[in-house]
Structure formats: structure tokens, C-alpha cells
C-alpha positions as CSV (number, residue, x, y, z in Angstrom):
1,X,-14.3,14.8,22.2
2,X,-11.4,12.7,21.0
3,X,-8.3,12.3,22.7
4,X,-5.9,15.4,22.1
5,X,-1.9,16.7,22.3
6,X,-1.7,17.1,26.5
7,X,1.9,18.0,27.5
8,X,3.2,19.0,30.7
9,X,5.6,22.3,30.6
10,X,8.3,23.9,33.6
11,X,10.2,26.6,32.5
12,X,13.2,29.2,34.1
13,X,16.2,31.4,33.3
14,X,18.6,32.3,35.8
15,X,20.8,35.2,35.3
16,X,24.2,35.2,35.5
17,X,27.0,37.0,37.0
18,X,26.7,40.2,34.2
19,X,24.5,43.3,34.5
20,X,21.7,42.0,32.2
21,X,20.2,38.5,31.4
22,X,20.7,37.8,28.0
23,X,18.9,34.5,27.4
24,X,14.9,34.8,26.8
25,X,12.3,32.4,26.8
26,X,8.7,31.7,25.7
27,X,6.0,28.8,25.1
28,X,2.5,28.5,23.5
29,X,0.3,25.2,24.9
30,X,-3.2,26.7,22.6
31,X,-6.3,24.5,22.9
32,X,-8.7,23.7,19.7
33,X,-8.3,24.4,16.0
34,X,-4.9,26.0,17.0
35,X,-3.2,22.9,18.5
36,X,-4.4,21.1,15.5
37,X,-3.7,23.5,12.5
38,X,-0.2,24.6,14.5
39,X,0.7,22.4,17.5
40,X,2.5,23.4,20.9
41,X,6.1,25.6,20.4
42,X,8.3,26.1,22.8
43,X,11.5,28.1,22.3
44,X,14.5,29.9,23.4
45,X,17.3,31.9,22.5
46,X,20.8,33.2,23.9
47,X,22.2,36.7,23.2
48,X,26.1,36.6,22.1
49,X,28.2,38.3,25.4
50,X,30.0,40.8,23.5
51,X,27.1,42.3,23.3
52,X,25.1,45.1,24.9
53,X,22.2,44.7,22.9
54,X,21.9,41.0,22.2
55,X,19.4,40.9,25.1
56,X,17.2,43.0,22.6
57,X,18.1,40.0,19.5
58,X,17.0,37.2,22.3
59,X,13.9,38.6,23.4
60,X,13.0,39.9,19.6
61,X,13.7,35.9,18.2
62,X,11.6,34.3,20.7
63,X,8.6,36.9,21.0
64,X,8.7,37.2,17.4
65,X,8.9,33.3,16.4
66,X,5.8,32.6,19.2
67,X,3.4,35.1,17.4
68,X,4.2,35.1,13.8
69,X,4.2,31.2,13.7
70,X,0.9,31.2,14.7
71,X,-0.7,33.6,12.3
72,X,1.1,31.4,9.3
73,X,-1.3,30.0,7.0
74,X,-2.8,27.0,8.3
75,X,-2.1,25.0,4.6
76,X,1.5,25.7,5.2
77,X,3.9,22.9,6.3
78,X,5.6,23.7,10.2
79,X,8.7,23.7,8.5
80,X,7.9,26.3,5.7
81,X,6.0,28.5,8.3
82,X,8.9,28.0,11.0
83,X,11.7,29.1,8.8
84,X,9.7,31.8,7.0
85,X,9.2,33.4,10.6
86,X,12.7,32.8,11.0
87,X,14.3,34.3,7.9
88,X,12.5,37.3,8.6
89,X,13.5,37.5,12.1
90,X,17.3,37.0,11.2
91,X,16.7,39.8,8.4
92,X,15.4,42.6,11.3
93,X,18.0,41.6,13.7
94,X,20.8,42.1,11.0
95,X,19.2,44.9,9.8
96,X,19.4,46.3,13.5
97,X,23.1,45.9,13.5
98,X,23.5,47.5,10.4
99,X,21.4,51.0,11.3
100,X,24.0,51.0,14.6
101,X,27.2,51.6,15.1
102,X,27.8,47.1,15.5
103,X,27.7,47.6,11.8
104,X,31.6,48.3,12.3
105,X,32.0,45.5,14.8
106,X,29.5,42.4,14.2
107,X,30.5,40.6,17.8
108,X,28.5,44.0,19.2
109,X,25.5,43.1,17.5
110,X,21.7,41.9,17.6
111,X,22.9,38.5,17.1
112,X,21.2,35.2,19.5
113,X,20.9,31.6,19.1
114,X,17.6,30.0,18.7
115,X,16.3,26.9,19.5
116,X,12.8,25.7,19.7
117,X,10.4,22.5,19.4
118,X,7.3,22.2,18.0
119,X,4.5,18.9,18.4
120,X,2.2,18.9,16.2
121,X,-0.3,15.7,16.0
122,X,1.8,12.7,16.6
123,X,5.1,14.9,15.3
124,X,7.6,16.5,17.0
125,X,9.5,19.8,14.7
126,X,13.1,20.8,15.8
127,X,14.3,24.2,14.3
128,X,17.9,25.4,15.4
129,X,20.7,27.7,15.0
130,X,23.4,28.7,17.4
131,X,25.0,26.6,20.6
132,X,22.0,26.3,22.7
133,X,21.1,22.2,23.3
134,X,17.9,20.1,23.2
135,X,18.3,17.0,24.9
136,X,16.0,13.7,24.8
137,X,16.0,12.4,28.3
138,X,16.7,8.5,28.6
139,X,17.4,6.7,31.8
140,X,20.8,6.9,32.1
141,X,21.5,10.0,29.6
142,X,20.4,13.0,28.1
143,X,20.3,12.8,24.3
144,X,21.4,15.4,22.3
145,X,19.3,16.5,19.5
146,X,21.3,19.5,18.1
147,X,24.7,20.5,16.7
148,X,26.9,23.6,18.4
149,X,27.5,25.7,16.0
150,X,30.2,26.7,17.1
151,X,34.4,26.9,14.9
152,X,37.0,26.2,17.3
153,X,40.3,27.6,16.8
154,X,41.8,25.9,19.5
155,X,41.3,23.2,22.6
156,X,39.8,26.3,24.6
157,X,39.4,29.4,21.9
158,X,35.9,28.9,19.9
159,X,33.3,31.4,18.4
160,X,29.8,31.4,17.3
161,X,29.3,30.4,13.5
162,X,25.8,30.6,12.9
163,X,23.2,32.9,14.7
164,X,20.2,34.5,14.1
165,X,21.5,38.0,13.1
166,X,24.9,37.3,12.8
167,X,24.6,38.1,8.4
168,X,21.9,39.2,6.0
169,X,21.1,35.2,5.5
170,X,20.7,32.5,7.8
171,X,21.0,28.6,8.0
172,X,18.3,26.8,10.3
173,X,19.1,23.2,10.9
174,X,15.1,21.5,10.6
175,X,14.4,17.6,11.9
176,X,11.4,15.8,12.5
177,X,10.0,12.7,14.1
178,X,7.1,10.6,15.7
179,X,6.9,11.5,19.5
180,X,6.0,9.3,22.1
181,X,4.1,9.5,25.1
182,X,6.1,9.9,28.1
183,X,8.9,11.4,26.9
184,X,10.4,14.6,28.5
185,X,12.8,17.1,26.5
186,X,15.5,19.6,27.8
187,X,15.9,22.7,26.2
188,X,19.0,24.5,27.5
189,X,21.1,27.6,26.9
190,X,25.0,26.9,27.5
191,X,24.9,28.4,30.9
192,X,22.9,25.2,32.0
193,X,23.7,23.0,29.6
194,X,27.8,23.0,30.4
195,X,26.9,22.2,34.0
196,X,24.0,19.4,33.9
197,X,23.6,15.9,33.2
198,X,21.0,13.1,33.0
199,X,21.2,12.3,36.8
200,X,20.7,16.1,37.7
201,X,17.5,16.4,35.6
202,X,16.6,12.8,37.1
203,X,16.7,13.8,40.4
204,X,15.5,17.3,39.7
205,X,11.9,15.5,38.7
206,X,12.3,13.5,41.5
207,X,12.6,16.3,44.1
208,X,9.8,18.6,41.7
209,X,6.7,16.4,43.1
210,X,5.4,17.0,39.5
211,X,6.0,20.5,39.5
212,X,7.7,21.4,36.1
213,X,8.3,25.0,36.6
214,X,10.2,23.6,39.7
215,X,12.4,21.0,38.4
216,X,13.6,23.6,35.9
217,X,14.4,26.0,38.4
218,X,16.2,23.4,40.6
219,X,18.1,22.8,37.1
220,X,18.8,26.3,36.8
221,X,20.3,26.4,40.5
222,X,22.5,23.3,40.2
223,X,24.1,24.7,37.2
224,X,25.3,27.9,39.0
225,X,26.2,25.4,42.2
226,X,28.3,23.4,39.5
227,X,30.1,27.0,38.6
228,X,28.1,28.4,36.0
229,X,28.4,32.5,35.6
230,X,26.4,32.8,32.5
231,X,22.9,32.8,32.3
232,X,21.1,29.8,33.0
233,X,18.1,29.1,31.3
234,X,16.1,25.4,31.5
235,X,12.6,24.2,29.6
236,X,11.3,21.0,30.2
237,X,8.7,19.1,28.9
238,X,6.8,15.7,29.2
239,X,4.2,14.7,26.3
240,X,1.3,13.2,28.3
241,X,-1.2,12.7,25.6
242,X,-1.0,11.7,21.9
243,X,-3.8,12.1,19.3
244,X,-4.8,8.9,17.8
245,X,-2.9,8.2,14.8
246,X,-5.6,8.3,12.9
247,X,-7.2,11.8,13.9
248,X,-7.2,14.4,11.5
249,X,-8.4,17.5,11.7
250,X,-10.7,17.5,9.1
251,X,-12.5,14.6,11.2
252,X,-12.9,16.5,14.1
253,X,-14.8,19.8,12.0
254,X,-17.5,17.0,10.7
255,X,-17.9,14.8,13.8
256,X,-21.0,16.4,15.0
257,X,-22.6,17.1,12.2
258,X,-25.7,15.3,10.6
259,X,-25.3,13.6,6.6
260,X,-28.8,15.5,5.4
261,X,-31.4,13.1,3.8
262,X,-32.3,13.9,0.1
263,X,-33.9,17.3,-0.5
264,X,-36.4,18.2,-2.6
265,X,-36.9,21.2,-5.3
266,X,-37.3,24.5,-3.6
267,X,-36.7,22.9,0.0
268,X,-35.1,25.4,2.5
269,X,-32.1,23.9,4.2
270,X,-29.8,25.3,6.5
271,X,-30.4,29.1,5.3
272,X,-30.3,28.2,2.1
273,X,-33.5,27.6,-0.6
274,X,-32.9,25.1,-3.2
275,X,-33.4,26.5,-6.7
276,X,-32.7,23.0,-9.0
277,X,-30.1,19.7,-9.3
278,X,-27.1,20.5,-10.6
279,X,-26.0,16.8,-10.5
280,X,-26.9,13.3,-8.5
281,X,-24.9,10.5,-7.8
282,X,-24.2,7.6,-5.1
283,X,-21.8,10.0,-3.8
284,X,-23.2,13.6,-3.4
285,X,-25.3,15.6,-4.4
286,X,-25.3,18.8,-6.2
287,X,-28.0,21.7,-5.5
288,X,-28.2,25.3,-7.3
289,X,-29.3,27.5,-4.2
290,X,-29.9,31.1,-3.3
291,X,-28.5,32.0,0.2
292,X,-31.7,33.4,2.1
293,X,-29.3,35.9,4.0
294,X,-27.6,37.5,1.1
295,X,-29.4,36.3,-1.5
296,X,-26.9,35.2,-4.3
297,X,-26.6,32.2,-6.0
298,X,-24.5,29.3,-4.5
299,X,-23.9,26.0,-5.3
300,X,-24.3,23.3,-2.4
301,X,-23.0,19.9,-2.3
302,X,-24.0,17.3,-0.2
303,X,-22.9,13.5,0.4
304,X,-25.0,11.4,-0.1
305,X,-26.6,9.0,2.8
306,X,-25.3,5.7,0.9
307,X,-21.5,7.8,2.0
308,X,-22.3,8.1,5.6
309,X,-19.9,5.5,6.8
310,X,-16.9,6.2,4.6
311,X,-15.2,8.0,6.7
312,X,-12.4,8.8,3.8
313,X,-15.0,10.2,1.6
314,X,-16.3,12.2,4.6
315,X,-12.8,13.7,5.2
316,X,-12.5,14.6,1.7
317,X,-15.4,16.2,1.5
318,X,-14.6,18.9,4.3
319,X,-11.0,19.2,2.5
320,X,-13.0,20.8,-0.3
321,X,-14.3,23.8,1.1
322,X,-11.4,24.3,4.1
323,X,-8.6,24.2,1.0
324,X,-11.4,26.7,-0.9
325,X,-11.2,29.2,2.1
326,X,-7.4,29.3,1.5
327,X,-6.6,30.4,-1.7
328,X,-7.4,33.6,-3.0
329,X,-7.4,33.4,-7.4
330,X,-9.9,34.1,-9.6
331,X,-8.8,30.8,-11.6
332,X,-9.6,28.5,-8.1
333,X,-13.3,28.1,-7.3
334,X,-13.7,29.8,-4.1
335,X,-16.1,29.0,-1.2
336,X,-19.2,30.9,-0.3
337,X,-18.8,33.4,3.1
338,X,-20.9,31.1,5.3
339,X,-20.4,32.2,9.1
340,X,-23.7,30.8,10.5
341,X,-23.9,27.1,12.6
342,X,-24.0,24.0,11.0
343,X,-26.8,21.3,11.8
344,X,-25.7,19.2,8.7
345,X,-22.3,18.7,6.2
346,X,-22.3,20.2,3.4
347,X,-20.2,22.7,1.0
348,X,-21.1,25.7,-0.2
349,X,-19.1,27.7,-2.9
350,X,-19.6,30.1,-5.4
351,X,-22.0,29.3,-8.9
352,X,-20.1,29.6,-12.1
353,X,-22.7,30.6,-14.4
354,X,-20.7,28.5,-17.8
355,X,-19.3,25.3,-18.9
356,X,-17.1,22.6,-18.4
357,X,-13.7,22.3,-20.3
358,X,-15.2,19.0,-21.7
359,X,-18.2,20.4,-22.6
360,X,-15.5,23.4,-24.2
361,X,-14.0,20.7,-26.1
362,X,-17.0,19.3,-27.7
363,X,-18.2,22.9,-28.7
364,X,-14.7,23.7,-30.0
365,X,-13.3,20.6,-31.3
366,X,-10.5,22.5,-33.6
367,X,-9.9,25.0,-31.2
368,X,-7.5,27.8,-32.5
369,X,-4.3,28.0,-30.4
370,X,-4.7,31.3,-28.5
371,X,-7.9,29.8,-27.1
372,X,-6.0,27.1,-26.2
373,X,-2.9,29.3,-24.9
374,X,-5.6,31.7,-22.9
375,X,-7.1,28.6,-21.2
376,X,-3.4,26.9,-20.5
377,X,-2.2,30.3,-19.0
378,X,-5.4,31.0,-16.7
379,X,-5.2,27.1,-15.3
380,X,-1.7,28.0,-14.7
381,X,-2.1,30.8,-12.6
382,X,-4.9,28.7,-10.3
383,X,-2.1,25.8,-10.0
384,X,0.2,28.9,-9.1
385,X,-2.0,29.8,-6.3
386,X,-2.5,26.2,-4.8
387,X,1.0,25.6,-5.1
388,X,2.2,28.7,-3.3
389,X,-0.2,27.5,-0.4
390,X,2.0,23.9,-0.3
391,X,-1.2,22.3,-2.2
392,X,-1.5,19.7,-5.0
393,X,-4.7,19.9,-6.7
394,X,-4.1,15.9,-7.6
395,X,-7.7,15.4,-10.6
396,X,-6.9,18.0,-12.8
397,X,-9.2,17.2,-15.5
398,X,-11.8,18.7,-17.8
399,X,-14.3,17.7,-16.2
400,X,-12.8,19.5,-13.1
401,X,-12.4,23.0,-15.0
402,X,-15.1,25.4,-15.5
403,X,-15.5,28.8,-18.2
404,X,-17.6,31.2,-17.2
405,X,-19.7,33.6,-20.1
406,X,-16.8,36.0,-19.5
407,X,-13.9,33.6,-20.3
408,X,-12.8,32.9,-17.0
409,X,-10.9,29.6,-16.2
410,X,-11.8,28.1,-12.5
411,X,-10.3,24.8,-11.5
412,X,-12.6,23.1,-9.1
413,X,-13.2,19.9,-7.4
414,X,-10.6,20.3,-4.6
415,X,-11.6,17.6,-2.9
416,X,-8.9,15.4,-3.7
417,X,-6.0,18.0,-2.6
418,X,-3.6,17.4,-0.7
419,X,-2.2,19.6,1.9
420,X,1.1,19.7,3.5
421,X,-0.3,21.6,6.8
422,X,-2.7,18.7,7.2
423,X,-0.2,15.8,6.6
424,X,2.5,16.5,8.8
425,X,1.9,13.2,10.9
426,X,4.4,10.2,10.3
427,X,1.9,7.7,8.9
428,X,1.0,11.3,6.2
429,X,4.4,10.5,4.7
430,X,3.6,7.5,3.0
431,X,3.4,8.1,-1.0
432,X,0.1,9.1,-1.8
433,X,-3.1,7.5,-2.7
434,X,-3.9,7.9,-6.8
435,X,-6.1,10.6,-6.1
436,X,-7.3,11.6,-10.0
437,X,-8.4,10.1,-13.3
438,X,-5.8,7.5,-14.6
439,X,-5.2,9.0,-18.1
440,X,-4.3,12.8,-16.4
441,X,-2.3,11.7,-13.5
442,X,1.6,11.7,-13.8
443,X,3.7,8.6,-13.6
444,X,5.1,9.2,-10.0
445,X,1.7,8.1,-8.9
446,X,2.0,4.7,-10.2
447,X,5.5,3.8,-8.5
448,X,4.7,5.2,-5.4
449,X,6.4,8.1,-4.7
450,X,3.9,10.7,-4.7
451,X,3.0,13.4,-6.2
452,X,4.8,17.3,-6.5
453,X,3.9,20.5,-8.0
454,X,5.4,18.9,-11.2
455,X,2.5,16.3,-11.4
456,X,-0.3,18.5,-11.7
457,X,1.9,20.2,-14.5
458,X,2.0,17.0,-16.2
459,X,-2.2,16.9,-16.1
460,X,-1.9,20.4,-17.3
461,X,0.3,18.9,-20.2
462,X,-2.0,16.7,-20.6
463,X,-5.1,18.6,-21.1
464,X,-2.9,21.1,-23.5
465,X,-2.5,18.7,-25.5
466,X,-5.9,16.7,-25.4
467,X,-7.5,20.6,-26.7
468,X,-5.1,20.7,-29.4
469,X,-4.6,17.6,-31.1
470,X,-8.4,15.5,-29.5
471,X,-6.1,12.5,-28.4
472,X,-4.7,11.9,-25.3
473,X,-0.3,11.5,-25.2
474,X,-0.6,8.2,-23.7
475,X,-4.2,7.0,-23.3
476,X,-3.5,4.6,-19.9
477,X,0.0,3.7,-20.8
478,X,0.9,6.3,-18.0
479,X,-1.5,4.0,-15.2
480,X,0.8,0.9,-16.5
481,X,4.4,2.2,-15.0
482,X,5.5,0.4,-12.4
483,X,9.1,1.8,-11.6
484,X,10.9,5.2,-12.9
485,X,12.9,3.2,-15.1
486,X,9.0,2.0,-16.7
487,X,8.3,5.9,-17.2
């Protein structure tokens, strides 16, 4: 097993001099496919003074943000799952105000700050809103990583100008960068925060013997000693262990499996009997197979030995059938309900019982243009899907479309997509690799700066066109632009 994200966590929350603590605070350290797919979050939030209730607002943000995070789609970027869980958060906490009689004064409210932190692979995720602080600790000072929120009216008259709650809508400041091994943040309400420096926290660890839980009390305590009457509440935490840069998730579903050897006609294989080639080359393999549980039709693909050390191809290969699993359209090819163990990589996803668009094309070479329109429309709605899931298909194509007997358009070949949920990681923010076929990729690919949602339009545009008039728009004076000004 390969190294993974190890971090040491010490958390507390000291109450204050009023009736009720109003800060709250949570963490989730999960192990496996979750660390990977979602990361480690830590978080916490402040409820407003004025108000009885905002206890209720602090405690709802941070519960809240910990569980629906998690149950986010894994394709989705931590930033689009992050402030999705937040924008409806801030939406029930206002709406909470409103059904109570703090509709007539908003400073009585379900209103909280929010901070939190999120490492996931090599990253770390900030998401804030409100005057809590997270603080970088360095030798001889404690970085600050946020911005008070606060409007001051004078040198010692201020109020809260942004907090979850506080309207019907809700700005959430969002940064991101690499993390580092050995570095500890501070998460702080203003209780502790106001009160504590770098040499507190310093000697805090120092005095903790290790014990995190204890060098955020200690914290806690020395901001109350230092005159503190709010609530106090501290999170620390160390990274200890990175990923290596270069571990992706998809490596670590196909380390321990076996690249099969070359199977012959009616061979069973992993539950599966092998009805006839579909298609061979140096790089897979293509079977039409009948799944010996169920016993409907798949298609299998496998790579081929000659691929067994390219470990890229490898990768892609998984990407095909995890980004399959994902989207729900009847115009995306989707991926057969396999539960059983693997012994040997493969994909397995449903049979299309038609025709290629090129094949289309040759059969239809004046097509009439609502054929043309219906097909257009129906690869639009599978792009729709991908793209709602933060994915760029990247080779649309003929070759990469399918028409069943009924009509039915199904874009497959996913397995030069590219995710955002899996390419979070600094060295994932490089422009992307040309993924497709030179005369159907869009121009961005060529100076790069990557592709968008707009790219795989363009291939879209491409094909239109290709159907109606049987040329191409540019032929491969696309794959010659060299800088936007070229395009």
C-alpha cells in the first residue's frame, strides 16, 4: 500500500462567560476511497451574540457541512461540492430566521461564521465566511489565511458583514494550495484568536508532549487567562504524510489487479463467457460477452499485454468505467452493474446493438437535416450530462458515437475524460494533454490552455457540420494554432 494523507488533529472549545456556548466544532480524518475521492475536513463555526439561537446556526453549519460534503458526487471539484453544501446551508439558516419572529430583527437570527479546511491529495481547500481565523504557523508567527469580514464604523464599533444566514444568498471566500509536510494550521474562533499568538501556540506544542487535543486546550485556557469572555474555540493540525505526487486514485483501484492474457472464443472469464471479437488492437481488446449471473449481453474491454507497463494507458483505462458509473443519460454509454471481485482489469459496460456515426455517415451520405438535428440534439444532452458532473469528454468523434436500431445516440469512449474531482492536485493544473483526434479538438488545446465545456462544443460543431456538408471546417488547420491570436 502506497503512502497516504496522515495528519495529526487536537481539537477544543471553551465556553465563555454567557449562558450557552455558541461556537461548534467538527472534523472527519476517513481512511480509503473517501480520503482519496474527498480528503480530510475540518471546520468550525461561531454563532453571532445577539443571538439566542445562533448556537442552533453554529452547530447546524458544521454538522451539516461534515455530512453533506461527503455524500457529494465524487466527479465534483472540492470547491463545487464545498460551496454547494454551503449555499444550501446559508439558505435553511435564513429560512430559519424568516419562519421566526428574528425575521423583524436579523441580529436575532440563525446567523454563524464558518470556516473550514479541507486536504485533499497534495492540496489544501480553504472555504470561509465570517470573522473566525485560520492561521499558518511559522517560527516566529502565525500566518493569517482569511479575511474578517467584518464593517467597522468606528476605531471600536464594528459588525458582522457576511455570515452564513445572515440573507437569502451568501459569499464564500475559496483558496487553494500545495501542502507540505510538517506544517500545522490554527483554526480559531475570535474568542481565542484576539488573545493568542505564535509563541503561545509554540509553547502550547511544546508543553502538549504530542498530544494535539491538549495543546488546543492549553490554547483555549491561555486565551481566557489573557481576558477572553467569549467562547474559545481552538483546532489544530499537523500534516504528517503526503501522497506521492504522482498517486492518483485511479492507480490505486488497478494496482493489484492482473492484465489478462489473450482470450479465446467462448472462454469464460471472470463470470463472464465470451460470445465473439468486437475489435483487436495493440492496445485493448474488445469482447461481446453474456454475463453468466444475469445473463445479458455486455461488452468487455481489456488492455492488451503489450500495455502492461504504460502506466498512463492503464489509468485511462479505469477512468473509463469509474466516469461511466457516474453519469446517468441515456445518450452516455453506461457501465454494466458488476459487484463481484476482480482477479484481472477490465471494463465492462452495456452492448449497443447498432452503428457507429461514421459508419451513419457512410450509409447516409446526404443526410436530411432533421436526421442531422435529432442526432446534434441527443449528443447534446450526453455532453449536458458530463458537463453537469464537472467532465470533459475531450475525443468526441464519430467513431466515438454509437445509434442503436431505435435511434438512440450514445457517446462512448470515456476514456480520455477528464475529471475535475480527480485533478484537484497542483501538478493536475497544468493545461491538458491533447486527449482527442486532431481534426475534432478545439484550438485551446493547441496553445495550451486546456480544454472547457466549450471545447467539446466545438467537436460537436465539428461533427454537425462534417454530417451536413461531408467536409471537415478546417481539416488540421485547427492542430496548427500556436497562440489565441493564431486561432
Amino acid at each position: 500500500m502506497g503512502k497516504t494523507l496522515r495528519v495529526t488533529l487536537g481539537q477544543h472549545s471553551l465556553a465563555g462567560t454567557g449562558s450557552v456556548n455558541q461556537d461548534f466544532f467538527g472534523a472527519m480524518l476517513p481512511e480509503g476511497s473517501l480520503q482519496i475521492t474527498k480528503g480530510v475536513a475540518v471546520a468550525l463555526a461561531d454563532g453571532i451574540g445577539s443571538s439566542r439561537v445562533s448556537q442552533v446556526a453554529s452547530a447546524a453549519a458544521v454538522r451539516g457541512f461534515l455530512d453533506d460534503y461527503y455524500a457529494t458526487s465524487e466527479a465534483w471539484s472540492v470547491r463545487r461540492s464545498a460551496q454547494r453544501v454551503l449555499n444550501a446551508t446559508n439558505s435553511w439558516l435564513h429560512a430559519q430566521t424568516m419562519r421566526s419572529d428574528a425575521r423583524f430583527d436579523k441580529d436575532a437570527g440563525y446567523v454563524c461564521t464558518f470556516s473550514a479546511l479541507i486536504f485533499k491529495g497534495r492540496d489544501v481547500h480553504m472555504l470561509h465566511v465570517g470573522d473566525s481565523r485560520i492561521y499558518r504557523l511559522h517560527p516566529h508567527a502565525l500566518e493569517q489565511l482569511t479575511e474578517d469580514h467584518r464593517v467597522h464604523l468606528s476605531s471600536v464599533e464594528s459588525y458582522l458583514g457576511r455570515g452564513l444566514g445572515a440573507g437569502s444568498h451568501v459569499e464564500i471566500d475559496y483558496r487553494d494550495w500545495g501542502a507540505e509536510v510538517g506544517e500545522i494550521y490554527l483554526l480559531a474562533t475570535d474568542g481565542a484568536w484576539a488573545h493568542l499568538d505564535a509563541e503561545a501556540v509554540h509553547d502550547a506544542l511544546a508543553r502538549c508532549g504530542g498530544d494535539f487535543d491538549e495543546a488546543a486546550r492549553l490554547l483555549a485556557v491561555t486565551a481566557r487567562d489573557r481576558g477572553s469572555d467569549d467562547d474559545a474555540t481552538v483546532q489544530l493540525l499537523r500534516i504528517d504524510q503526503l501522497p506521492p505526487a504522482d498517486a492518483a486514485y485511479l492507480q490505486s483501484q488497478r494496482r493489484d489487479l492482473a492484465i489478462a492474457p489473450p482470450l479465446a472464443h467462448r472462454a469464460r472469464f471472470e463470470g463472464f463467457t465470451l460470445v465473439r471479437e468486437l475489435q483487436v488492437s495493440s492496445r485493448s481488446h474488445v469482447h461481446l460477452a453474456v454475463d453468466d449471473a444475469t445473463g445479458e449481453q455486455v461488452v468487455l474491454k481489456l488492455p492488451s499485454v503489450d500495455m502492461r507497463e504504460d502506466t498512463d494507458y492503464l489509468d485511462r483505462f479505469v477512468l473509463e468505467e469509474w466516469v461511466a458509473r457516474r453519469v446517468d443519460s441515456p445518450h452516455v454509454l453506461k457501465a454494466s452493474p458488476i459487484d463481484r471481485p476482480r482477479g484481472h482489469l477490465y471494463v465492462a459496460m452495456e452492448y449497443v446493438d447498432g452503428q457507429t456515426l461514421a459508419q451513419w455517415r457512410v450509409d447516409h451520405p446526404k443526410p436530411s437535416l432533421d436526421s442531422v438535428r435529432g442526432i446534434v440534439e441527443q449528443l447534446s444532452q450526453g455532453l449536458e450530462a458530463l458537463h453537469r458532473k464537472e467532465m470533459l469528454h475531450q475525443d468526441l468523434r464519430p467513431e466515438n458515437v454509437m445509434i442503436d436500431r431505435a435511434g438512440t445516440v450514445k457517446i462512448i469512449d470515456l476514456a480520455s475524460a477528464h475529471v475535475a474531482g480527480l485533478t484537484d492536485s497542483a501538478g493536475a493544473r497544468d493545461a491538458l494533454a491533447i486527449a482527442g483526434t486532431l481534426q475534432y479538438t478545439a484550438p485551446e488545446y493547441f496553445t495550451g490552455q486546456g480544454g472547457s465545456a466549450r471545447s467539446d462544443l466545438f467537436s460537436l460543431g465539428v461533427i454537425a457540420y462534417q454530417m451536413l456538408t461531408g467536409q471537415l471546417p478546417y481539416g488540421l488547420e485547427a492542430s496548427r494554432v500556436r497562440s489565441p491570436a493564431d486561432a
